[in-house]
C-alpha positions, 0 to 999 in steps of 0.5 A, spaced: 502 494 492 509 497 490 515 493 492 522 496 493 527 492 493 533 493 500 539 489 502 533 484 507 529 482 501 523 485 497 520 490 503 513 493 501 513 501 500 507 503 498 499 501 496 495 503 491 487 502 490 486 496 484 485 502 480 490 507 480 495 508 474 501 509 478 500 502 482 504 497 479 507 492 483 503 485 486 496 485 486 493 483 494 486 483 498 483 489 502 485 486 507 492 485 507 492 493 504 489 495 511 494 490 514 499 494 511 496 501 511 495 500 520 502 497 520 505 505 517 506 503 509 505 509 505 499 510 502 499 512 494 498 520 494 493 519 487 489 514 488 488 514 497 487 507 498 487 508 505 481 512 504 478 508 500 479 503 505 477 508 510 484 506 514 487 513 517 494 509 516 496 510 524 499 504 528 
């Protein structure tokens, strides 16, 4: 998971799957990727977790 950091504190940005080389940032369980991907965080465009995880990434 891609953390940016805003006024509030470290926000989640985006997630990438466990493989990609883009994906730097705190490593998290499939679960919570789901969570995060249902709740509208940016999947990464290389690595398409949401795919992987068979999320469609809509709330």
């Amino acid at each position: 998971m891609e953390i940016h950091r805003t006024g509030r504190g470290p926000q989640p940005f985006r997630v990438h799957a466990g493989h990609c080389s883009d994906g730097q940032g705190k490593e998290i369980t499939r679960d919570k990727a789901r969570r995060l991907l249902t709740a509208g965080i940016e999947a990464c465009p290389f690595c398409s977790p949401d795919t992987e995880l068979r999320v469609d990434g809509t709330a």
